[in-house]
C-alpha positions in Angstrom: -17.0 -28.9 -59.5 -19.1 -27.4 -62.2 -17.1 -24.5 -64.0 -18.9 -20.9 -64.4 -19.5 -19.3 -67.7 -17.4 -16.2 -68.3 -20.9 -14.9 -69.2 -22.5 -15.8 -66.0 -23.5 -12.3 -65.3 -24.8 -11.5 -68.2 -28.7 -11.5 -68.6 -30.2 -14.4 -70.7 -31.6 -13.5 -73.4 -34.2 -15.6 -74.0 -35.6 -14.1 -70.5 -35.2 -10.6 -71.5 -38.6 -8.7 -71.1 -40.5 -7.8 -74.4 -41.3 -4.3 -73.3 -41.2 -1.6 -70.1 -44.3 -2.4 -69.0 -43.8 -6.6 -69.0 -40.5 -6.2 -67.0 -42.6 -3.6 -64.5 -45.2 -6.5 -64.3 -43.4 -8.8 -63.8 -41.2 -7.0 -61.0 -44.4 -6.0 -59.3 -45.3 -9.8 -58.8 -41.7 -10.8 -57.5 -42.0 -8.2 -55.1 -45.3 -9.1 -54.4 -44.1 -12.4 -53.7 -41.1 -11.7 -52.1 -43.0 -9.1 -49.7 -45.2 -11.9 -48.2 -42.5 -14.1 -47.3 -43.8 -17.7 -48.4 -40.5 -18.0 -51.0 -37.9 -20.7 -49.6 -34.8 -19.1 -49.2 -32.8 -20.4 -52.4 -36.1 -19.5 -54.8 -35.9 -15.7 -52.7 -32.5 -15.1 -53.8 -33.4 -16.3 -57.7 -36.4 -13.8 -57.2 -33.8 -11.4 -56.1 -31.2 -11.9 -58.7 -34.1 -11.6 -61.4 -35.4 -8.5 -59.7 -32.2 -7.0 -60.3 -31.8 -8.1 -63.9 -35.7 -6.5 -64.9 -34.8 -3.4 -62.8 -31.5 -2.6 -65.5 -33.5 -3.5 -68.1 -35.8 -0.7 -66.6 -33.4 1.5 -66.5 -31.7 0.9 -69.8 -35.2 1.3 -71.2 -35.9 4.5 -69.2 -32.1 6.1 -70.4 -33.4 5.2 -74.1 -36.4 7.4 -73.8 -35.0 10.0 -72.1 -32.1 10.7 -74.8 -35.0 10.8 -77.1 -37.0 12.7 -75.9 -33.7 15.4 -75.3 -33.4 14.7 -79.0 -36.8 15.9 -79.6 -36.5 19.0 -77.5 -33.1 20.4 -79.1 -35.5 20.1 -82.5 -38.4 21.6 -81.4 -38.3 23.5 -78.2 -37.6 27.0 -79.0 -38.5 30.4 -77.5 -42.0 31.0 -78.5 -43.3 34.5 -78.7 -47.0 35.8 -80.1 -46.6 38.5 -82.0 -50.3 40.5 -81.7 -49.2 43.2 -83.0 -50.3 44.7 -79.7 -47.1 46.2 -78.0 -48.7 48.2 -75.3 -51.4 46.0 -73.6 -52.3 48.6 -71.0 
């Protein structure tokens, strides 16, 4: 009996998408495929398992931009106020 890798459940590397939009792609098209229901059932569950791998990479890209873009706020979102030297606008 084959022994498992203590890393089995980590994602490969070398299939690791090269951007947001490639993983979204590329999970559109397993869905696609699974949705249609031609997959045998041993190449649905890799379709499955892979889903789930490009849908954390997803949402480790997603929590990336997110904390930036909070970054960006605490720097440059303040109160803004116009100062028209116009107090009484009535």
């Amino acid at each position: 009996m084959p022994k498992k890798n203590a890393g089995a459940n980590q994602p490969d590397p070398a299939n690791t998408p090269v951007s947001f939009e490639a993983a979204m792609n590329e999970l559109t098209g397993l869905v696609a495929k699974m949705e249609a229901g031609d997959l045998p059932l041993e190449a649905s569950v890799i379709a499955y398992q892979r889903g789930a791998e490009l849908i954390q990479f997803c949402t480790s890209q997603l929590d990336k931009v997110e904390q930036q873009v909070k970054v960006l706020e605490a720097g440059m979102l303040k109160s803004f106020h116009v100062d028209n030297g116009d107090e009484d606008l009535t």
